[in-house]
TORZATOR-34056 format. One record per residue: residue in three letters; z, y, x negated of N, C-alpha, C, O in turn. Coordinates in steps of 0.2 Angstrom, whole numbers, plus 5000, padded with zeros to 4 digits. Atoms other than C-alpha are relative to their C-alpha. Layout:
BEGIN
AlaZYXZYXZYXZYX...
This chain:
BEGIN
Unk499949954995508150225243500850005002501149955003Unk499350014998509850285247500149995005499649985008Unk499950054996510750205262500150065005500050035011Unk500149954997510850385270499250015004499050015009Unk500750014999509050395269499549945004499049945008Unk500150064996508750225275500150025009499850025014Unk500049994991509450255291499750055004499650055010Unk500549974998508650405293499349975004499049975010Unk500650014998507050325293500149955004499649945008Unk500250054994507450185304500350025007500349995013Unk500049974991508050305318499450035002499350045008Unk500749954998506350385316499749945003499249965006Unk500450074999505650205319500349965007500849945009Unk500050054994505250105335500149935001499649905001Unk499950074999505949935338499249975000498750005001Unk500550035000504549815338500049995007499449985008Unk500150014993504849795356500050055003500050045009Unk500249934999504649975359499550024999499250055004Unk500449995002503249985350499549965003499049995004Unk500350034994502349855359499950005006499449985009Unk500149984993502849915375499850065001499550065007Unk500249954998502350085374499350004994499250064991Unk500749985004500650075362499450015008499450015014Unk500749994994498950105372499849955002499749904999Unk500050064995498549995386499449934994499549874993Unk500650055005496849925374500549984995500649924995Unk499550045006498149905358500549955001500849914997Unk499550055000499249815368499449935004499649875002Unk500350064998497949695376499749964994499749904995Unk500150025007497349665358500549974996500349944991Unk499449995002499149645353500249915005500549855004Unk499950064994499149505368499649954999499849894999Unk500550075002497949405364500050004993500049934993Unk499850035006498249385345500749985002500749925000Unk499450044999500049335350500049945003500349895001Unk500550064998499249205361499749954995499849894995Unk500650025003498149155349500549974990500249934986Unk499750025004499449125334500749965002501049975008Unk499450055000500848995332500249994994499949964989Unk499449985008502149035318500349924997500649875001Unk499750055003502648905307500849985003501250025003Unk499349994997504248815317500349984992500949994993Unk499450035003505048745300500150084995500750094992Unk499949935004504748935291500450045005500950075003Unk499649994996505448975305500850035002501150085003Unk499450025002506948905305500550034994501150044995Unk499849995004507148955287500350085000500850094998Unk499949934999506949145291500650035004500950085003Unk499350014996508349125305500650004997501150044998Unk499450005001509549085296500350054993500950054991Unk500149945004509149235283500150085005500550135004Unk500049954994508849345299500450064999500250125000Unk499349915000510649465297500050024994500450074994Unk499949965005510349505280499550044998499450064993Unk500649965004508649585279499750055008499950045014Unk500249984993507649705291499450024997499450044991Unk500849985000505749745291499950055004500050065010Unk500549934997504849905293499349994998499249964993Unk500750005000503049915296499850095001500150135005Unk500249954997502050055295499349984998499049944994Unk500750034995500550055304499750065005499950115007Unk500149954994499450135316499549945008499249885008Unk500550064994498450055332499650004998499549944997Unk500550025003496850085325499949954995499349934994Unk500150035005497049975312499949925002500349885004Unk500050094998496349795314500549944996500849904998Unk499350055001497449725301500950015004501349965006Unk499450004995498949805310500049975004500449935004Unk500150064994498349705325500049945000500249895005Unk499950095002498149545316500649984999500849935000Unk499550035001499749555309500850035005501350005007Unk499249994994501149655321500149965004500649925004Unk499650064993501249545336500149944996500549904998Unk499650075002501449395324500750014996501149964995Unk499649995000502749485319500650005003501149985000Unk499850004992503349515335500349945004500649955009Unk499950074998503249325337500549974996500849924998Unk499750015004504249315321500950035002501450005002Unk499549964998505649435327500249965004500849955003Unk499850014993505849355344500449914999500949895002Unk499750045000506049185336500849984996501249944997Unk499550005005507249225323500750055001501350045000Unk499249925001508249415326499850024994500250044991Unk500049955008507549475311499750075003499150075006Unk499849944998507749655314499050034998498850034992Unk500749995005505749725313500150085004500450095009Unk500149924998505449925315499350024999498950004995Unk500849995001503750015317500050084999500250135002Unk499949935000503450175310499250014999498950024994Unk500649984999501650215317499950055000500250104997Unk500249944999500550345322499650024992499650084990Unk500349975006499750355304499550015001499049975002Unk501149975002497950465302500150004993500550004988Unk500249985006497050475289499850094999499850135004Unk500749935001496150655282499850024996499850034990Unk500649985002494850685283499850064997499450074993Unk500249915002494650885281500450004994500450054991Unk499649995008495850835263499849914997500049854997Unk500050105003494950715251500350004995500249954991Unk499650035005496450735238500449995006500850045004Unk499550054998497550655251499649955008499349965012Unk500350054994497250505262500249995006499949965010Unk499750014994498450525275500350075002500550114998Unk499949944998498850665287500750005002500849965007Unk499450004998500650715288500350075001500450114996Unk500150034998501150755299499450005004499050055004Unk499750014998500650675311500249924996500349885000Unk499950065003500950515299500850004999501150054999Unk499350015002502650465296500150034993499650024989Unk499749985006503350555280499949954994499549964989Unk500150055006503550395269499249995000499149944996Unk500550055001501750355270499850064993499350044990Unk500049985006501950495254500649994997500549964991Unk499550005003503650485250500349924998500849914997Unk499950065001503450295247499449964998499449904996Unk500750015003501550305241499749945002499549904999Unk500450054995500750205256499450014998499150064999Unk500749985002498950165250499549945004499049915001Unk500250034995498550055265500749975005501349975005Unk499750024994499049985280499949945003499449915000Unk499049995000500149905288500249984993499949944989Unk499450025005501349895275500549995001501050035003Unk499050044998502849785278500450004997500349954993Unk499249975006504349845268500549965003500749975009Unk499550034997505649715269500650024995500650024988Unk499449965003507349785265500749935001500749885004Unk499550015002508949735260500450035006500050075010Unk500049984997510249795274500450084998500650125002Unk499649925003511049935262499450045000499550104999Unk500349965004509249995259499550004993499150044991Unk500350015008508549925244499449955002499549895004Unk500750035000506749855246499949944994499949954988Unk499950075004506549685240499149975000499049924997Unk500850024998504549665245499550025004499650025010Unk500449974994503149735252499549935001499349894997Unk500650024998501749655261499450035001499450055007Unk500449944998500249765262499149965001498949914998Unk500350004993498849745275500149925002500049915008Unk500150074997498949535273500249984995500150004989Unk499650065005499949395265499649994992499049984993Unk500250005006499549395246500249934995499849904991Unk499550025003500849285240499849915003499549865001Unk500250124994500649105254499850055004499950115005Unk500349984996499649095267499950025004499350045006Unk499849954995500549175280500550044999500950044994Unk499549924999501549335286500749954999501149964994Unk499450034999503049205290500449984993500949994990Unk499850045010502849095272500150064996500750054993Unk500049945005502549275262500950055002501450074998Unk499349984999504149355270500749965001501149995003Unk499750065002505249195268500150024992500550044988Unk500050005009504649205250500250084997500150084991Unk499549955002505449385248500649985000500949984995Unk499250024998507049335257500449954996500949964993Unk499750025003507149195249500450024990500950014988Unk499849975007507049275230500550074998500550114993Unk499549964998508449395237500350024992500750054991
């Protein structure tokens, strides 16, 4: 992605703390109680901190989606301990009245074609020029948490 483009998309995009501030009152109480209910690794932690100014995460996502809900607010708990910069590019539908395409855009964000989004959330951790270094898509693949699995991007920088 060019570094033009990049910033495009992360104007179009809600801080993580925008976007938990303004979701619907049920997404955020759901958002409240898994944040509650989660406690981030403190020593991955730590490692991600000190990574923190070189990388930035976007998510896309929608509230309906239960893995969005399981994993953004740990996110959110990831962000707050670290400063690693998280962005939310929601609102994704599916469509339905089109069964050659799966998502409706808009109102979905643009990239969920132009980046061939084939579920959700998808956490795209970038580089700070732009360059995508990892995705996550709906839940940790790699280790067995959001924090360990985005560590183990960062770290193979």
């Amino acid at each position: 992605m060019q570094l033009a483009e990049f910033q495009e998309m992360l104007n179009r995009a809600d801080s993580i703390e925008k976007y938990m501030h303004e979701c619907s009152i049920d997404c955020r109480q759901k958002y409240e109680a898994r944040r509650a209910e989660y406690t981030p690794k403190p020593r991955v932690l730590e490692s991600i901190k000190k990574l923190a100014d070189q990388f930035i995460v976007v998510v896309i996502g929608a509230d309906w989606c239960k893995d969005c809900i399981a994993n953004i607010p740990v996110l959110d708990l990831i962000h707050g301990a670290t400063g690693l910069p998280v962005y939310i590019l929601g609102g994704v539908k599916t469509d339905p009245l089109n069964p050659n395409r799966q998502w409706a855009v808009p109102p979905s964000p643009p990239e969920v074609d132009t980046m061939n989004i084939k579920a959700i959330p998808t956490i795209l951790i970038y580089t700070l020029d732009g360059r995508e270094i990892g995705r996550i898509i709906e839940n940790p693949s790699i280790e067995p948490s959001i924090e360990e699995e985005l560590l183990c991007h960062m770290e193979k920088k």
